[in-house]
C-alpha positions as a Markdown table, in Angstrom:
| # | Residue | x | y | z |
|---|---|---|---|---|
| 1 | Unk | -38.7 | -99.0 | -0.2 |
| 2 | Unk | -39.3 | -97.6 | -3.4 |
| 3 | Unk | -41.4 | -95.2 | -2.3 |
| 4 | Unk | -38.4 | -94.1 | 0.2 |
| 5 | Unk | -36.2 | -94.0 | -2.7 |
| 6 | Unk | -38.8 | -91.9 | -4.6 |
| 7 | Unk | -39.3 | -89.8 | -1.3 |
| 8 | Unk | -35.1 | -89.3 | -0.7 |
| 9 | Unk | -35.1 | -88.2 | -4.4 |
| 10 | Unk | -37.3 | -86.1 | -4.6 |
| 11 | Unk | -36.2 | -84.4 | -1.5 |
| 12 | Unk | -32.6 | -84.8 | -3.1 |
| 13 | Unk | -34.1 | -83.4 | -6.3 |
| 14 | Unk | -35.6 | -80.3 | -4.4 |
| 15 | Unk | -32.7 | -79.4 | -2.6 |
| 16 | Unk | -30.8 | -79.5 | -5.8 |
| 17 | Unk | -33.2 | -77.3 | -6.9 |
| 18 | Unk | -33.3 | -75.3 | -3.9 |
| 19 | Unk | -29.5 | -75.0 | -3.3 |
| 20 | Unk | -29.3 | -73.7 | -7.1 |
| 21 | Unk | -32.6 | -71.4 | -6.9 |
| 22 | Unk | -29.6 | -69.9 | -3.6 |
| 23 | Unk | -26.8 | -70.0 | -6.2 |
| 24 | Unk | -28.8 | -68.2 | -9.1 |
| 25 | Unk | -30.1 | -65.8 | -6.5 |
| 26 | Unk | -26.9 | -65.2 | -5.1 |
| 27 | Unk | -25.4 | -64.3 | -8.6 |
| 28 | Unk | -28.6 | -62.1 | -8.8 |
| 29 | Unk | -27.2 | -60.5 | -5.7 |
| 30 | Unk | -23.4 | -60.2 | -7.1 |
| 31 | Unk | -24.3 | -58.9 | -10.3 |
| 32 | Unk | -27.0 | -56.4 | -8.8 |
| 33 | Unk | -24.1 | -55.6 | -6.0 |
| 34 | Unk | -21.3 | -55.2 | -9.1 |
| 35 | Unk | -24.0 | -53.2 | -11.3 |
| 36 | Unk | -25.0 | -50.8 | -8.1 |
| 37 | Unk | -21.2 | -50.3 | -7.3 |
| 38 | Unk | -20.0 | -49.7 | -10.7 |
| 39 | Unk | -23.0 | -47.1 | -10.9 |
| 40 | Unk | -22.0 | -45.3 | -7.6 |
| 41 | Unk | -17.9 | -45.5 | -9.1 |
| 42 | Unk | -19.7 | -43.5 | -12.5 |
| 43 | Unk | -21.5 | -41.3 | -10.1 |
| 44 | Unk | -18.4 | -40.5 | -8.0 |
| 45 | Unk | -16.6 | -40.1 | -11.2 |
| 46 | Unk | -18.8 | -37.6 | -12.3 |
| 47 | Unk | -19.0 | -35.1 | -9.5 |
| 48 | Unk | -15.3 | -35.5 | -9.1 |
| 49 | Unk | -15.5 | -34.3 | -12.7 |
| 50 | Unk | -18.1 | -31.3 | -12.0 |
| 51 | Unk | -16.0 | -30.6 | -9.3 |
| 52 | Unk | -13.0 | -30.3 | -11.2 |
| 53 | Unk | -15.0 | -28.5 | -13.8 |
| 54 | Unk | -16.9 | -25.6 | -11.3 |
| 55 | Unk | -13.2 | -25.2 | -9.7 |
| 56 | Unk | -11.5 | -24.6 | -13.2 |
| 57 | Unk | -14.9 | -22.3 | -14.1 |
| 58 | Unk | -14.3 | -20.0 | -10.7 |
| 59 | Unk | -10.6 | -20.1 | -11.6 |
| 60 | Unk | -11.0 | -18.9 | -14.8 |
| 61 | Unk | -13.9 | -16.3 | -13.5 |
| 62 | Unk | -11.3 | -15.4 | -10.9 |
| 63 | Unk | -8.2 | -14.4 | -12.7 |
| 64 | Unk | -10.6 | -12.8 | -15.7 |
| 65 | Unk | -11.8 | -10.5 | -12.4 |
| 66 | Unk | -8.1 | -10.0 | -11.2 |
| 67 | Unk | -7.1 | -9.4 | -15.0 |
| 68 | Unk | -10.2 | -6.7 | -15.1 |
| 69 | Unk | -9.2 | -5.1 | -11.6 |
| 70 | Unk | -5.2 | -4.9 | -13.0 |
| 71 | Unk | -6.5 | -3.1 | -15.9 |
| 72 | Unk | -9.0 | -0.8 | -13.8 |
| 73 | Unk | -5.7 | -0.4 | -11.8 |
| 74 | Unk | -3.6 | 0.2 | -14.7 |
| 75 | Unk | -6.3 | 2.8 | -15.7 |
| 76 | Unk | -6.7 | 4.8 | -12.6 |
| 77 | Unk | -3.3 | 4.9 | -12.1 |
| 78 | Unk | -2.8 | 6.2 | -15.5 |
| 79 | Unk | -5.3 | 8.8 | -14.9 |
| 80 | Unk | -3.3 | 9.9 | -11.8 |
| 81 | Unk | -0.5 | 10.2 | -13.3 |
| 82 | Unk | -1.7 | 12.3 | -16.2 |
| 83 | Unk | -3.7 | 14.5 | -13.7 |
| 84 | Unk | -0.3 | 15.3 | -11.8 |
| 85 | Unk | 1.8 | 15.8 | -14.9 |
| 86 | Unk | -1.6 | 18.5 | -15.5 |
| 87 | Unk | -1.2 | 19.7 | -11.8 |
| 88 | Unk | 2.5 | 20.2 | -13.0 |
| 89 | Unk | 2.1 | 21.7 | -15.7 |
| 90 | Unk | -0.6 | 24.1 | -14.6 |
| 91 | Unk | 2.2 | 25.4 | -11.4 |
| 92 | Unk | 4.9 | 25.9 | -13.5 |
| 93 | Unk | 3.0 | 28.1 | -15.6 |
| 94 | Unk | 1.4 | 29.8 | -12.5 |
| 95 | Unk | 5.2 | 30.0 | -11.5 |
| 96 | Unk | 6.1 | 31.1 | -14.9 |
| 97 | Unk | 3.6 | 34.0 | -15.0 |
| 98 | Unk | 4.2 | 35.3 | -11.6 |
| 99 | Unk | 8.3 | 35.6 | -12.7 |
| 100 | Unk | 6.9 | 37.4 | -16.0 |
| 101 | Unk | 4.8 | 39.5 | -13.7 |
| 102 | Unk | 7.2 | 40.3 | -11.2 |
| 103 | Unk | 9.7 | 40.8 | -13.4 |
| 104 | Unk | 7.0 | 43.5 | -15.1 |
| 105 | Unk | 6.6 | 44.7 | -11.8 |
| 106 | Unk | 10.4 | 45.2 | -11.4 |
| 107 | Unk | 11.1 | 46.5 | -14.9 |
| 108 | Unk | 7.8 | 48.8 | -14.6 |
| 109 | Unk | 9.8 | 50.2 | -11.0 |
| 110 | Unk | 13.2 | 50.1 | -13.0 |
| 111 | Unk | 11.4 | 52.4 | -15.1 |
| 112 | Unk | 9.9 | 54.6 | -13.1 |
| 113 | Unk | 13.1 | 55.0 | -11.3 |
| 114 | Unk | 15.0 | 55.5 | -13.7 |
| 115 | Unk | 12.4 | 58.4 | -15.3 |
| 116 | Unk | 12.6 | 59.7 | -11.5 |
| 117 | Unk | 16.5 | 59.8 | -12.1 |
| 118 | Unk | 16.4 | 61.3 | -15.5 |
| 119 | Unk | 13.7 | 63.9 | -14.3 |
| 120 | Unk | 16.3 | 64.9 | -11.4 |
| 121 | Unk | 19.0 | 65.0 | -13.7 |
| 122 | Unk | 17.1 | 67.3 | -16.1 |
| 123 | Unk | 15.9 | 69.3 | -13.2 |
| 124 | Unk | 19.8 | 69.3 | -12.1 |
| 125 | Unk | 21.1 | 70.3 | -15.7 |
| 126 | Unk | 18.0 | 72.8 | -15.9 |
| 127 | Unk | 19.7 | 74.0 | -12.1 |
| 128 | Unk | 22.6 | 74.4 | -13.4 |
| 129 | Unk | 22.2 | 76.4 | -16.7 |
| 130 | Unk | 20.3 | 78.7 | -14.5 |
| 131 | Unk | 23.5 | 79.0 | -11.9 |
| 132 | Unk | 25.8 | 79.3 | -15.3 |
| 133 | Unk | 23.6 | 82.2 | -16.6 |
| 134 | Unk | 23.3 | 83.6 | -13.2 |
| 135 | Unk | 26.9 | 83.2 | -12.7 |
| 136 | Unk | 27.6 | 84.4 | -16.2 |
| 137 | Unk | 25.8 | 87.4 | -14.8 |
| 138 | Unk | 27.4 | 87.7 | -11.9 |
| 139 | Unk | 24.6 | 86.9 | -9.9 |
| 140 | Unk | 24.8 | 84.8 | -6.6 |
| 141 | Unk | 24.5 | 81.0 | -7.0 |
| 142 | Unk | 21.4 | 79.0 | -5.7 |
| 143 | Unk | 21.9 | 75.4 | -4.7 |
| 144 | Unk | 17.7 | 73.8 | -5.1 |
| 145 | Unk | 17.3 | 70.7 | -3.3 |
| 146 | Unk | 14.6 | 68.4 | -5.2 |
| 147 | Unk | 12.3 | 66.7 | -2.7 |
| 148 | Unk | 10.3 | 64.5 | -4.1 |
């Protein structure tokens, strides 16, 4: 009997053993589970964070390009506008010279009329001195039409 006793205890000894070798490994287990999860929440956390962090980076790279291409618009736009105040600038004195030339043109014909006019007038007076002498003279008048 006493060896039976020994026998049950040591059986009851080993499953002790056995059922707490389970226990220890199954906190093993826990604590490897916990520590792997824990790592794959930091891991998460930190391409959740890159993530945030590239999106702000092509954000910021975005509006410094739309910033760049407002400016480049700003520019070009300026450019236009000085061009066409130029273009302006350059037709009104195209239109300013060809009113100072036509107007040289008309004065030029003005003149030249009016040197037609005073020739014929001096031709007239020069007419009629010659018809006062002639009929001072008693001599028969000539009317001289200019044709010119």
């Amino acid at each position: 009997m006493e060896k039976k006793e020994r026998q049950e205890a040591i059986e009851k000894q080993e499953r002790a053993e056995a059922l707490d070798k389970r226990e220890r490994r199954e906190e093993q287990d826990r604590q490897a589970l916990e520590k792997k999860e824990a790592i794959e929440r930091q891991e998460k956390a930190e391409a959740l964070d890159r993530k945030y962090r590239i999106e702000d980076e092509e954000r910021q790279r975005k509006e410094k390009r739309e910033a760049i291409e407002e400016d480049r618009k700003a520019a070009l736009l300026e450019r236009k506008l000085e061009a066409e105040e130029t273009a302006n600038k350059i037709k009104l004195d195209l239109e300013d010279r060809k009113i100072r030339e036509n107007r040289a043109i008309e004065e030029s014909k003005l003149k030249m009329e009016l040197e037609k006019l005073e020739m014929d007038d001096k031709e007239k007076a020069r007419q009629h001195e010659i018809n006062l002498k002639r009929l001072d003279q008693n001599l028969p008048v000539v009317t001289c039409l200019l044709v010119i």
